[in-house]
N, C-alpha and C positions, 0 to 999 in steps of 0.2 A: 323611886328616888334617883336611881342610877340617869334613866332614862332622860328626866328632866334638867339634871344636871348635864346629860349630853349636849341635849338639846339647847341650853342656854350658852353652853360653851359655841356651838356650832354657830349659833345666832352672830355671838360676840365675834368670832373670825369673821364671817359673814361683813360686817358691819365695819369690821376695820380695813378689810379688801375695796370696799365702797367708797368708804373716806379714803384712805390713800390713790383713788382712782383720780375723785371728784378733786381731786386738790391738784393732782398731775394734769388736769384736764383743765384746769384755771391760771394752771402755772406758763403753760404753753403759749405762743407766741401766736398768732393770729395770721395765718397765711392764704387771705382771701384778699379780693379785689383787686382794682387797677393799683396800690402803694408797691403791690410785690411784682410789678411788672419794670418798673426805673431801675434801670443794670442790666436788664437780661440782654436775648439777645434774639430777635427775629429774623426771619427770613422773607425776602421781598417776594415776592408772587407778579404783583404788576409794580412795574417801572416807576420810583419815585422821582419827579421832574417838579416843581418838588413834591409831589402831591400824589400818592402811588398806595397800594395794601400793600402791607405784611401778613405774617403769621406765625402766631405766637400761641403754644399751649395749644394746639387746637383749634384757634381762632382765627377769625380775619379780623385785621384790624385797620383804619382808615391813616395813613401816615403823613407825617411833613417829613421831608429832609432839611436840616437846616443847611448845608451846603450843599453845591454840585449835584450828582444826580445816582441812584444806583438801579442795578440791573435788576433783572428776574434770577433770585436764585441767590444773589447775592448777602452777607449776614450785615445785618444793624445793630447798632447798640441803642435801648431803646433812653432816653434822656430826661423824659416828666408827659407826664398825661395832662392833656388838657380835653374835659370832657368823655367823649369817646374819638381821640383822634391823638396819638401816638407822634409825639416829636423825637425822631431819632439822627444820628448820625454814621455813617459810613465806620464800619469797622475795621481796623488797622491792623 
């Protein structure tokens, strides 16, 4: 009797470490795709004229600049995604 009673206790902690997981796990904010890239901040690679890559996270990304032009190297703030091609502007 001991044993079974162990047992169902253990089950039951068991099962409330699960539910408090799965609910921490739904509660969380969703930090994938291009929404979580507007604000950051890239770095140029090739020369926006206005038309130039960044990279951001690891990636290359195809850019506009909406004014004037920036270097290699230089940091963008990125503005709205359209597609796969990054409208950013000159950071200050």
């Amino acid at each position: 009797m001991f044993w079974i009673t162990l047992l169902i206790i253990l089950v039951i902690i068991f099962l409330v470490f699960v539910v408090i997981w799965v609910v921490r796990a739904h509660q969380r904010k969703v930090e994938a795709g291009v929404e979580e890239l507007v604000g950051r901040t890239a770095v140029v690679e090739v020369a926006l004229a206005p038309k130039g890559v960044v990279f951001i996270e690891g990636e290359r990304w195809t850019a506009v600049i909406d004014k004037g032009r920036a270097e290699p190297e230089e940091e963008v703030l990125i503005n709205r995604v359209e597609g796969l091609k990054l409208i950013v502007t000159r950071k200050q």
